[in-house]
C-alpha positions as semicolon CSV with decimal commas, in nm:
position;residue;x (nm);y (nm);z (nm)
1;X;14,918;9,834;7,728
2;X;15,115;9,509;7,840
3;X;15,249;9,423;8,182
4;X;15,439;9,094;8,259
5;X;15,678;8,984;8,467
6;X;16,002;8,836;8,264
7;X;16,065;8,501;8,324
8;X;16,378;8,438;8,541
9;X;16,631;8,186;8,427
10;X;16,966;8,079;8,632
11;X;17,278;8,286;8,490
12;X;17,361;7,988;8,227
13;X;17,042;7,942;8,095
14;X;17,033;8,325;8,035
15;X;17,347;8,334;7,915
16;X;17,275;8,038;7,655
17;X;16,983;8,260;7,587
18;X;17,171;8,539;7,539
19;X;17,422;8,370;7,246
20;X;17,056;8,246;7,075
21;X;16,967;8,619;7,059
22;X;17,272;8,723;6,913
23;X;17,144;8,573;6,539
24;X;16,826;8,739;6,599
25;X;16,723;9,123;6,492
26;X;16,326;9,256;6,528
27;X;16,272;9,510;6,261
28;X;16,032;9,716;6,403
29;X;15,869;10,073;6,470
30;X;15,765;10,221;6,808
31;X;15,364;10,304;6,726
32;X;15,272;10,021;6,567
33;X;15,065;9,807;6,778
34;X;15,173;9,462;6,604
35;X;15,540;9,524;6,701
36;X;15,455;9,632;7,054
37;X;15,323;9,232;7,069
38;X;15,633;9,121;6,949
39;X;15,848;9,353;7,189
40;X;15,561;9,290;7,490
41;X;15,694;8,849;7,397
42;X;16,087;8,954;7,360
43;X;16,047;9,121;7,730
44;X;15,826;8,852;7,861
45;X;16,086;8,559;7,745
46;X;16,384;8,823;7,860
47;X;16,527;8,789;7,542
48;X;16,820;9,042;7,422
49;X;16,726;9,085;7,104
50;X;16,797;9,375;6,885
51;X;16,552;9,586;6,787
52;X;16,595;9,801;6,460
53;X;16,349;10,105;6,427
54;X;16,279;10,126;6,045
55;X;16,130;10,463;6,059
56;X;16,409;10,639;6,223
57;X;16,724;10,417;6,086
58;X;16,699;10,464;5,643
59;X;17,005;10,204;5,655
60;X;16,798;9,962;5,846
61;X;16,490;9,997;5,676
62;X;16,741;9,923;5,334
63;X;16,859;9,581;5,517
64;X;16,457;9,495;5,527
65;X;16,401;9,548;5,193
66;X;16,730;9,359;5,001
67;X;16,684;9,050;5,277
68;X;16,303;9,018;5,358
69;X;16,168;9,179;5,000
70;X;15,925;9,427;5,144
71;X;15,942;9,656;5,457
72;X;15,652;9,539;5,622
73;X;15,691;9,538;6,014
74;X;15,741;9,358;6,212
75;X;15,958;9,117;6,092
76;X;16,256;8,898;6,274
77;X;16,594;8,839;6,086
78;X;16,709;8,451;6,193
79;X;17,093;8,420;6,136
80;X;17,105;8,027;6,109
81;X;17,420;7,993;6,116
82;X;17,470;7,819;5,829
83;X;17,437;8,112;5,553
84;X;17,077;8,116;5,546
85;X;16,899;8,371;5,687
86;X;16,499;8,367;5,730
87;X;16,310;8,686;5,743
88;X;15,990;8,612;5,920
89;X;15,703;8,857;5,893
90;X;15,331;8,843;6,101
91;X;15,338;8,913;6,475
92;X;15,172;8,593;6,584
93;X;15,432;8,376;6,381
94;X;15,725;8,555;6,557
95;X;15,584;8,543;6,884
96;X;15,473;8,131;6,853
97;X;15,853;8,114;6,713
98;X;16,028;8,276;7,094
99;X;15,766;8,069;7,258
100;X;15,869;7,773;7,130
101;X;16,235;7,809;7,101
102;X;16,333;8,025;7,439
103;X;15,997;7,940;7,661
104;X;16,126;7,640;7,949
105;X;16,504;7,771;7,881
């Protein structure tokens, strides 16, 4: 469905990238076609983010419900850092969200 070359960074821009993506988890399942936008931008930007499969992981499917209140996908856990974590839901907010944060890195 998608094709795109990922973006090349030197090694310590990826590797700055790579700590970023260590406070970030896409809840997701393989067929549906909003998630495969979000996973189509996380290979794109050549971001190492984790990807959680809802429908074949009950545990992670639990997580989504007690943090983001509902277990609609797809939806990106953001460890800030600071104690708060944001659960953001809607494939075209997650995907303007990498752009802007990881896109010129």
């Amino acid at each position: 469905m998608f094709s795109a070359t990922p973006i090349e960074r030197s090694a310590e821009a990826q590797a700055d990238v790579d700590r970023a993506c260590r406070d970030l988890a896409l809840y997701h399942f393989m067929s549906c076609p909003f998630c495969q936008r979000v996973r189509h931008q996380i290979q794109r930007l050549a971001l190492p983010i984790e990807l959680r499969d809802i429908q074949r992981d009950p545990e992670r499917r639990q997580e989504l419900m007690a943090g983001g209140g509902r277990t609609m996908v797809p939806c990106l856990r953001i460890d800030h850092g600071d104690g708060e974590v944001e659960w953001m839901y809607e494939s075209a907010d997650i995907n303007r969200y990498l752009a802007r944060r990881f896109e010129g890195q």
